[in-house]
NUZA-523540 format. One record per residue (C-alpha): residue number from 1; residue in one letter; x, y, z negated. Coordinates in steps of 0.1 Angstrom, whole numbers, always signed. Each point is the difference from the previous one (the first is absolute). Example, Ala and Ser with C-alpha at 12.3 -4.5 7.8 and 13.67 -1.06 7.14 Angstrom:
2
PT num residu     x     y     z
PT   1      A  +123   -45   -78
PT   2      S   +14   +34    +7
END
This chain:
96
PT num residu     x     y     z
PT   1      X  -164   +34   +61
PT   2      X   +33    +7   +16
PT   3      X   +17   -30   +23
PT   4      X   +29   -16   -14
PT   5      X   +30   -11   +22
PT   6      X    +5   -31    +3
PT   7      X   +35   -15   +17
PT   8      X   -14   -30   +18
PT   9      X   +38    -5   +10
PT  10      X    +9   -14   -35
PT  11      X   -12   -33    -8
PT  12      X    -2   -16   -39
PT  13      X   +12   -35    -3
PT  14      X   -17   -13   -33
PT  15      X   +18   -31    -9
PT  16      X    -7   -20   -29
PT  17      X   +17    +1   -28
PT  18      X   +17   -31   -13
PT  19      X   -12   -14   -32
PT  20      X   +26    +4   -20
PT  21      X    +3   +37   +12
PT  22      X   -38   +13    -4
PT  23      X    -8   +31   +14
PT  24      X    -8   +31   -21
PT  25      X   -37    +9    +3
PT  26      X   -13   +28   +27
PT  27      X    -9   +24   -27
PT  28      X   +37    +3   -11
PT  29      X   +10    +6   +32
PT  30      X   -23   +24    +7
PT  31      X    +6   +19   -37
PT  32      X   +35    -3   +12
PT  33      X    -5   +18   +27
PT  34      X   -21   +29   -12
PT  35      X   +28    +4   -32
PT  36      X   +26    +3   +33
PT  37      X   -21   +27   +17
PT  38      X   -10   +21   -29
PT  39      X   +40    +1   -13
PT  40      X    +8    +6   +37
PT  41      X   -25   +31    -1
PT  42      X   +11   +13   -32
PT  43      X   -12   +32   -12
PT  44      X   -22    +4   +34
PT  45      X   -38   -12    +1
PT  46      X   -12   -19   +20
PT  47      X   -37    +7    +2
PT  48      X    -7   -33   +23
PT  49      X   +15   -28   -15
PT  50      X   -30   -20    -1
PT  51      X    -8    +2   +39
PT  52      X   +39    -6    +8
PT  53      X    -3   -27   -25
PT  54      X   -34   -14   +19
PT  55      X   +19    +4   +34
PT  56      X   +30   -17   -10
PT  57      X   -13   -34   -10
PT  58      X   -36    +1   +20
PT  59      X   +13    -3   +32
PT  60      X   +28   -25    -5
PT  61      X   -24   -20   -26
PT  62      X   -25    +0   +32
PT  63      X   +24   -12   +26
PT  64      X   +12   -28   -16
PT  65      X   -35   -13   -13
PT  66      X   -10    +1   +37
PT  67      X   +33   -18   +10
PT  68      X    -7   -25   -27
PT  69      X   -37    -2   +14
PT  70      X   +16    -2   +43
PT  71      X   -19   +30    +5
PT  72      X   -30   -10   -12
PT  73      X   -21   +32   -12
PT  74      X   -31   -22   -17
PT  75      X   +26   -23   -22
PT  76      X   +22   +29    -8
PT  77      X   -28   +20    -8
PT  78      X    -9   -27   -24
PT  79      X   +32    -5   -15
PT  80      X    +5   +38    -5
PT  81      X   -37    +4   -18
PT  82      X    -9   +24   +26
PT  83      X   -33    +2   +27
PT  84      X   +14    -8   +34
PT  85      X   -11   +34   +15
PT  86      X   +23   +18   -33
PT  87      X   +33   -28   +10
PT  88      X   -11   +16   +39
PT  89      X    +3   +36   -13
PT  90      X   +32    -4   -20
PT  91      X   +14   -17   +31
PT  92      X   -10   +29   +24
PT  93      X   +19   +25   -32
PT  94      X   +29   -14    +1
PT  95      X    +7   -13   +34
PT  96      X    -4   -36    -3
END
């Protein structure tokens, strides 16, 4: 599996939404997003999309679960569903 860059520099600022203003779900963000890249591609393949999709959300999902958790690998690991040692190898992937 090939690394994924990951600019540490840029930092996500999740605020909540207000209630009268609820937030669309992460799926349509996502399906959002893949609809923008594949028009952006147009006629050109792309024979990867799944791993750039993987690298795009893994490590930023990743960072901010172990924000959330104040760097705690063994609650994040929880949280995210994953054996600590896998959370410790994703880490080491990306940089974290």
């Amino acid at each position: 599996m090939e690394l994924c860059p990951v600019n540490s520099s840029a930092s996500l600022r999740a605020e909540p939404a207000p209630v009268s203003h609820p937030q669309p779900a992460l799926r349509d963000y996502v399906a959002k997003a893949v609809r923008r890249y594949l028009i952006d591609l147009g006629n050109c393949d792309s024979h990867e999309l799944y791993e750039i999709v993987l690298c795009e959300i893994e490590a930023p999902l990743l960072t901010e679960v172990m924000r959330h958790c104040d760097g705690n690998q063994s609650r994040a690991a929880a949280i995210l569903g994953l054996n600590r040692a896998t959370l410790r190898k994703k880490l080491r992937q990306y940089g974290l």
